[in-house]
N, C-alpha and C positions, 0 to 999 in steps of 0.2 A: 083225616088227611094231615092236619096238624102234628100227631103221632108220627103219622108214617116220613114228613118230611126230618122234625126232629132227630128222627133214627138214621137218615140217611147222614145227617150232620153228626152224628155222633161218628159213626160208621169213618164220615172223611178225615174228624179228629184224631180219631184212632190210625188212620197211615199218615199223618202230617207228622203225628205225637213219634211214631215207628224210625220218619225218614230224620228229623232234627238231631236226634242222638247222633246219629252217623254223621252227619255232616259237621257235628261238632268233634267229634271223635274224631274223624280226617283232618280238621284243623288244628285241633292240639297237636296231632303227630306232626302234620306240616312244619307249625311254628317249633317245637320240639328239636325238626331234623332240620331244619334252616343252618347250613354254614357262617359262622360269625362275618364273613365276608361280604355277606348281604346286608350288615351293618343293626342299625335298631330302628330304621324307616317300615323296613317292610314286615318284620314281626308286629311293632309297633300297631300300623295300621290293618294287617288282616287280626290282630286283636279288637281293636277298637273298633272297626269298621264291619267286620264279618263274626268274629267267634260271639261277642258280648251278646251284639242284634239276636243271634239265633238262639240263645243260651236265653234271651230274655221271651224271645215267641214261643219257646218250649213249655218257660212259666206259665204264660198267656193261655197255652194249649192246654195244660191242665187245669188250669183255672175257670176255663171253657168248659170243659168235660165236666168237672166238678159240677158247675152250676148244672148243664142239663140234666146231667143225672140224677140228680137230687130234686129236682124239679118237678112237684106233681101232677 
């Protein structure tokens, strides 16, 4: 049972691990296409607030995966 639960966590790793790339990839382009008009608040903050967090859960998520996999 213990197995079978493990793989299902693996399993949800694996589309978490899928969906963060894109959501980071949509944010660089964001902050990228940002017209200077919107000054260095709002860059600023979806960097700090939104790209880093996720860029940092993605570590997280392979760090996850690692361990169970290797896990006997």
């Amino acid at each position: 049972m213990a197995i079978v639960l493990v793989e299902e966590v693996v399993l949800g790793l694996d589309d978490v691990k899928e969906t963060l790339p894109q959501a980071v990839t949509t944010l660089q382009a964001l902050l990228e296409e940002l017209p200077p008009a919107f000054g260095t608040s709002l860059p600023t903050a979806l960097d700090r607030e939104l790209l880093r967090p996720l860029q940092s859960r993605l570590a997280c998520v392979e760090r996850l995966q690692k361990a169970l996999t290797t896990t006997p």
